[in-house]
C-alpha positions as CSV (number, residue, x, y, z in Angstrom):
1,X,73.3,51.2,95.3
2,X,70.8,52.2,92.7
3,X,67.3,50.8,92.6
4,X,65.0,50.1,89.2
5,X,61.5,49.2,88.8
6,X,61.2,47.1,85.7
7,X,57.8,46.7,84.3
8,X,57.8,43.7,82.4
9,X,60.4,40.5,82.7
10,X,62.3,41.4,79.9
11,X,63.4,44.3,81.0
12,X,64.4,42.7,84.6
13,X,66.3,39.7,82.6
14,X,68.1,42.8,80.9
15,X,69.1,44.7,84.0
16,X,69.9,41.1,85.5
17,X,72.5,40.7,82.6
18,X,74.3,43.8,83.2
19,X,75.8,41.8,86.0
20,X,75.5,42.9,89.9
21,X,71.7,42.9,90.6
22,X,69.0,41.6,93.1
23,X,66.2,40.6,92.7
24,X,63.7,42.7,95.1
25,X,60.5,41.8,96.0
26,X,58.7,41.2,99.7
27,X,62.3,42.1,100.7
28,X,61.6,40.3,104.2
29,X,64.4,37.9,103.5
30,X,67.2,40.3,101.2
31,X,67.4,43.0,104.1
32,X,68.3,41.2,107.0
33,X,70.0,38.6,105.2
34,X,72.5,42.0,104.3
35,X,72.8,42.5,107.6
36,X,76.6,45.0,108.0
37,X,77.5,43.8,104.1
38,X,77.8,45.5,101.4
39,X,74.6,46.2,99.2
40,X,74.3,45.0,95.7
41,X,74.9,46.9,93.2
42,X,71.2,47.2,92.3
43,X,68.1,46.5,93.5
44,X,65.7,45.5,91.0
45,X,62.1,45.5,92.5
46,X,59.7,43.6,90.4
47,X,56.8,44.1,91.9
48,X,56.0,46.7,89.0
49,X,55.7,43.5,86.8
50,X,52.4,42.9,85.7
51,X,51.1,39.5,86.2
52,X,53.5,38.4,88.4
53,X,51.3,38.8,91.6
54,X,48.2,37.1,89.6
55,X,46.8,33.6,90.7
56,X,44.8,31.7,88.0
57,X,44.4,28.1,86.7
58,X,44.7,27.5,83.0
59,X,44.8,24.0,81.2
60,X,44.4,22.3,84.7
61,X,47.4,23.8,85.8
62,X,47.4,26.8,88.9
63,X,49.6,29.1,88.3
64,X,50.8,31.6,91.4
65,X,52.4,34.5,90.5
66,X,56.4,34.8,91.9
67,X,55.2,38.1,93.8
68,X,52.3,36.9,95.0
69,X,52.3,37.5,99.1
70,X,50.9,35.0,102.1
71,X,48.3,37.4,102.3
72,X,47.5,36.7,99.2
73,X,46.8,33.1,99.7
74,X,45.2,33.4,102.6
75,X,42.3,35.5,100.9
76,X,42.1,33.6,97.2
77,X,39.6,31.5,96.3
78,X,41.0,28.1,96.1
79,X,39.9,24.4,96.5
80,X,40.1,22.6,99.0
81,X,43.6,21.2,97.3
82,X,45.0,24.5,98.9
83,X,44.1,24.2,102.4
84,X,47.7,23.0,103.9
85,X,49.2,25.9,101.9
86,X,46.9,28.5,103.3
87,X,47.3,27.1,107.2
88,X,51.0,27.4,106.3
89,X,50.6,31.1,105.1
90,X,49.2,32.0,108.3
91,X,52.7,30.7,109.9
92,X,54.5,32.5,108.2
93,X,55.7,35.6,110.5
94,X,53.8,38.0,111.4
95,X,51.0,39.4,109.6
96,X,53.3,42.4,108.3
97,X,55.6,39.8,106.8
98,X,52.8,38.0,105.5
99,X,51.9,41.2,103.7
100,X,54.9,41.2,102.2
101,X,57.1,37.9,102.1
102,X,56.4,36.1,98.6
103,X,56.1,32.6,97.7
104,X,59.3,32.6,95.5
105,X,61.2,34.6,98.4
106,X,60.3,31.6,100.4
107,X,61.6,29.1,98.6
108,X,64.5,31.1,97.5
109,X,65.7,31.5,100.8
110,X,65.9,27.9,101.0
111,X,65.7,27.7,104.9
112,X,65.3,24.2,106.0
113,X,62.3,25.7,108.1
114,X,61.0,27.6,105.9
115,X,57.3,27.2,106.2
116,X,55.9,27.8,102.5
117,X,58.2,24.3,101.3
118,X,56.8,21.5,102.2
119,X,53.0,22.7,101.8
120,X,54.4,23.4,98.0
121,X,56.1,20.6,97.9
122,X,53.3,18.1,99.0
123,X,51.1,19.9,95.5
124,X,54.0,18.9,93.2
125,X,54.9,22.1,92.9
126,X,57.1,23.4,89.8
127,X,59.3,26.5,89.9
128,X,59.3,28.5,86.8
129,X,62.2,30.3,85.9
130,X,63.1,32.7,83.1
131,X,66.5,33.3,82.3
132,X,69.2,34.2,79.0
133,X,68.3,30.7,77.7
134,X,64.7,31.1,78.3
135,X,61.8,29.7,80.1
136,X,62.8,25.9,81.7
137,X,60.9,24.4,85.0
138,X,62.1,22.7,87.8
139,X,60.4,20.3,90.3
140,X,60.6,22.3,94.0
141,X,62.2,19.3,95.7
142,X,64.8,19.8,92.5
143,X,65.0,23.5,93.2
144,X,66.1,23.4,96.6
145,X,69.8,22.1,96.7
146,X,70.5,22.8,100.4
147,X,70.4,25.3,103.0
148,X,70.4,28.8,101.1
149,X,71.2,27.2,97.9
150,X,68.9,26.6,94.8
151,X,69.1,26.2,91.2
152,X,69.3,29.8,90.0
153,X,71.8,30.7,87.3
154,X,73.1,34.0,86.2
155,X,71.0,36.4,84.9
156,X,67.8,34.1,86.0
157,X,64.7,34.8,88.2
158,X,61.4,32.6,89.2
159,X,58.2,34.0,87.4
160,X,55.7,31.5,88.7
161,X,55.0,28.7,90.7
162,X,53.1,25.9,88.9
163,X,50.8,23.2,90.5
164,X,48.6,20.7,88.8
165,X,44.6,20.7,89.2
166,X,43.6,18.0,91.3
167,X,41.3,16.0,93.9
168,X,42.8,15.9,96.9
169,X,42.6,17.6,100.5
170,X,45.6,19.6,101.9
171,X,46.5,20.2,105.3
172,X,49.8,21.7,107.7
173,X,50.7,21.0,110.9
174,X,53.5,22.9,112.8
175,X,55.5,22.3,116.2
176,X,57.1,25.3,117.9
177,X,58.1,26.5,121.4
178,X,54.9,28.5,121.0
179,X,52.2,29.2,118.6
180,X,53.1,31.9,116.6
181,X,55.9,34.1,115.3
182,X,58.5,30.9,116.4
183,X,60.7,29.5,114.2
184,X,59.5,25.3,113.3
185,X,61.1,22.7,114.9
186,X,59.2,20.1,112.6
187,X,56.6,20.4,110.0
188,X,54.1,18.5,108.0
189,X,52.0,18.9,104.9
190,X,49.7,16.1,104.0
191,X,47.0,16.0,100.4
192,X,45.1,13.2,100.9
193,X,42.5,11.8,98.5
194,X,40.1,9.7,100.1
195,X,37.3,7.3,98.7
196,X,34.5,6.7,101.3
197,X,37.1,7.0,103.9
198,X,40.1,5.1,102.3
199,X,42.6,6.5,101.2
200,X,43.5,6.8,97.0
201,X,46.2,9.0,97.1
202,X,48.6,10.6,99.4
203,X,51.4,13.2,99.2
204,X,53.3,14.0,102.2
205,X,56.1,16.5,103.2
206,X,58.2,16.5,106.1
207,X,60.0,20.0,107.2
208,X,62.8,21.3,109.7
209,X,63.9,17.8,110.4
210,X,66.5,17.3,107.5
211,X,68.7,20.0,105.5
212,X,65.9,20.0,102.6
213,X,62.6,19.5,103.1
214,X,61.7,16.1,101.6
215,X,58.1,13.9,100.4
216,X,57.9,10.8,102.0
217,X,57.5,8.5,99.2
218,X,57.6,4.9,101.1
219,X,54.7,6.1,103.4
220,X,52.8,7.5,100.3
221,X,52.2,4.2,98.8
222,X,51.9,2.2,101.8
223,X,49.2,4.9,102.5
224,X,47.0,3.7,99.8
225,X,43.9,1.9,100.5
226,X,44.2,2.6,104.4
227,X,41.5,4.0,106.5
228,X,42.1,6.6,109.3
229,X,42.2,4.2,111.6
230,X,45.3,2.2,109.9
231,X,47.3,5.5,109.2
232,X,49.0,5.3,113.0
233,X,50.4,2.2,112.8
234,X,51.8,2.9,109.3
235,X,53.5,6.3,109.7
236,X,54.9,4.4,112.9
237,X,56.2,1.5,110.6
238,X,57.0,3.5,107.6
239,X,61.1,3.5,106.8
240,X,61.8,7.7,106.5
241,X,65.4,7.7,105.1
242,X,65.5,11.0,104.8
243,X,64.6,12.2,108.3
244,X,68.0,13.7,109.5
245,X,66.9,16.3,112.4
246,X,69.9,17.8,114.0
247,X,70.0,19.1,117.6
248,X,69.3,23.0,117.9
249,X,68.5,25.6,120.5
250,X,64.6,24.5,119.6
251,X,64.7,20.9,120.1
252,X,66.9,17.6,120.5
253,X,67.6,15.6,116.9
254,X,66.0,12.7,119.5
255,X,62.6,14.4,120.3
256,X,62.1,16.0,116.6
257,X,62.7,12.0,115.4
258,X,59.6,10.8,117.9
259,X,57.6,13.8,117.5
260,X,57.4,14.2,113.5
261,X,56.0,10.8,113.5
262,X,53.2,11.5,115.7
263,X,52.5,15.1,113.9
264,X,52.4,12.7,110.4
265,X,49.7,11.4,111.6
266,X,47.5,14.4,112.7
267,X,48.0,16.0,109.7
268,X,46.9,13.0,107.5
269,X,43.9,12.7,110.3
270,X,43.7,16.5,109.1
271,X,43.4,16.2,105.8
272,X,40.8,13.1,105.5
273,X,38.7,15.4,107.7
274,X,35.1,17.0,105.9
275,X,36.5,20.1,104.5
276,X,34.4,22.7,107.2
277,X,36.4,20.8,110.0
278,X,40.0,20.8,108.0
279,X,39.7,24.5,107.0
């Protein structure tokens, strides 16, 4: 196995033509997932690339960096819009992996409980991805196909996650057998935009309770023009098609169906919250 350090993307789409790479970056999901296997070919670490660790907001648009670490989100300056992701980027690991672990090696991992999804997913996030035909963006609920399986050609890598400028609160809320360093057995991300306490806008994400994480869309509208005080009785009534949650060593598919609901409805609680007490 040999290992190269491109410096810019073109010359990491070149060595991913030449057939047999990987792409290299936290690493905190290629190396275990190699396990007694045979390496790759080539390792191609690209977190000599400039640019791709840089967070910035252009055009009304944020743009996160593929490289860019947990431990990078944790400690940027971001709205309030950001909050859900930055609760879930203390979740993820430890903080060594949080050091480490990158946003696209999140998503690319595609774990159902992955913890970076459905905070991104809740911000409309797209997945930019460069590739032989060029530059082309995905939506990340389009990304994800299934467990370990995403939209990534030949020859094609993420450069950046994108996510739209907007008003809105964000919060995350996770259920494990403890609270830290346990893998999820349900998750919720929640950006609310609220009017004098009613809500205008809602975006929620439900993760660990279905093969993909998924946005409830039927509970997003019905959302609008509540008060706090309504959003109970609505997550309770709300029809979530896509809730699937299997039985695991973590939890029962029978207590992650009752228990999601209620955790719905702190994290909207959450996210309607005055930003000192949601942060």
């Amino acid at each position: 196995m040999t290992l190269q350090r491109p410096e810019s993307i073109d010359a990491a789409l070149a060595l991913l033509a030449e057939g047999g790479g990987t792409i290299l970056a936290g690493g905190t999901d290629v190396y275990p997932a190699l396990r007694d296997a045979t390496p790759p070919e080539c390792m191609i670490d690209v977190t000599g690339i400039e640019g791709l660790r840089d967070i910035s907001l252009r055009d009304g648009i944020w743009r996160l960096g593929a490289a860019t670490t947990w431990t990078d989100i944790v400690r940027a300056e971001l709205p309030q819009l950001f909050t859900g992701l930055k609760l879930a980027a203390r979740e993820v690991g430890s903080v060594q992996i949080q050091n480490t672990g990158t946003l696209a090696g999140n998503i690319c991992n595609a774990s159902p409980a992955a913890d970076g999804v459905p905070t991104l997913m809740a911000l409309d996030t797209q997945v930019e991805i460069m590739g032989p035909e060029g530059r082309r963006a995905v939506m990340l609920q389009d990304f994800i196909k299934g467990p370990r399986a995403v939209d990534l050609g030949a020859g094609e890598m993420i450069t950046a996650l994108l996510i739209p400028d907007r008003a809105g609160q964000g919060a995350f809320l996770k259920l494990g057998s403890r609270r830290y360093l346990v893998i999820s057995i349900a998750m919720v991300s929640a950006v609310i935009k609220s009017d004098d306490g009613v809500i205008s806008r809602a975006a929620i994400s439900v993760g660990a309770c279905s093969p993909v994480a998924f946005r409830a869309t039927a509970l997003e509208e019905a959302l609008v023009g509540a008060d706090a005080a309504a959003v109970a009785g609505l997550v309770q009534a709300a029809d979530l098609p896509d809730l699937t949650p299997i039985t695991d060593v973590r939890a029962s598919a029978s207590y992650r169906q009752d228990a999601v609901r209620t955790l719905v409805t702190r994290t909207i609680h959450q996210a309607m919250e005055p930003p000192h007490v949601a942060g």
